[in-house]
N, C-alpha and C positions, 0 to 999 in steps of 0.2 A: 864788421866793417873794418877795413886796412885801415891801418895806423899812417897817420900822414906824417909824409918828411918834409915837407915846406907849412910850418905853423903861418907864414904870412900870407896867406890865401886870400882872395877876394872873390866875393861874389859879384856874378854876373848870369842875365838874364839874356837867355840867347833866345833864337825860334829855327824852328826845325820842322821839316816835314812829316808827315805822317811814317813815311816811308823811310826817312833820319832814324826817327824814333824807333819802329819796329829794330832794325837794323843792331842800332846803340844797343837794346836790350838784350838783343838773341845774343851778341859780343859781349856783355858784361856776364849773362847767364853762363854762358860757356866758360868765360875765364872765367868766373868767381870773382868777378869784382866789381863795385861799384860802377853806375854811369859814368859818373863824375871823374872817375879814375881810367877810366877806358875814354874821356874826353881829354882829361890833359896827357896820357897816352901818345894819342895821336899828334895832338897840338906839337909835346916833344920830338914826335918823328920827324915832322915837317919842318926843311930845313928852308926857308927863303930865300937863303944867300947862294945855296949849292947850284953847282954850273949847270948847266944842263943835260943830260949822258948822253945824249946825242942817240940814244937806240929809241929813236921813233920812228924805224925802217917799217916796221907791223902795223902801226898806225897807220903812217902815211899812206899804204898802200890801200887797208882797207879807206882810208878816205879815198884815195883816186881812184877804186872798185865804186864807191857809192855815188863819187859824183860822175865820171863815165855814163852808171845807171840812170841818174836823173837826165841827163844831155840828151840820154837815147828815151827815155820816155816824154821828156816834154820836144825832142822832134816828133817822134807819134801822135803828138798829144797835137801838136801846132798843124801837122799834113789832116788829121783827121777835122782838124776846126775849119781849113781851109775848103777841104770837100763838102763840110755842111754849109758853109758860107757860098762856093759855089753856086752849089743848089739851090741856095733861098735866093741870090743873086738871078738864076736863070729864071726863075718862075714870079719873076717880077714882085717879091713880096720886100 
């Protein structure tokens, strides 16, 4: 077990998903170190204050690919409902 450099530790009880979990362990098994220490790890990396890097160009894009997609299948989706609605329209039902 790593030798801790902060003796004033506190526990705390968090919940995680199944898939959290698997995740945590496969990273702590590789590095060799504890969950615990591969959790405040992270916690350390993450800074709240830091500006934003402004490189959400790859992002963005795939999001305006995904939603593009969606536009053009719920028109599909909307002309195809309107042709059955038609039809139940003409045949008096």
């Amino acid at each position: 077990m790593e030798a801790l450099q902060n003796t004033n530790l506190i526990r705390k009880q968090i919940m995680l998903s199944d898939e959290n979990i698997e995740k945590i362990e496969a990273i702590a098994k590789k590095q060799k170190l504890s969950v615990a220490k591969v959790v405040r790890t992270a916690i350390d990396s993450f800074n709240p204050n830091a500006e934003d890097s402004g490189d959400d160009s790859e992002l963005m894009a795939l999001v305006s690919l995904r939603l593009k997609e969606a536009i053009k299948d719920t028109a599909k989706t909307r002309k195809r409902l309107n042709k059955t609605l038609n039809k139940i329209e003409s045949r008096g039902l």
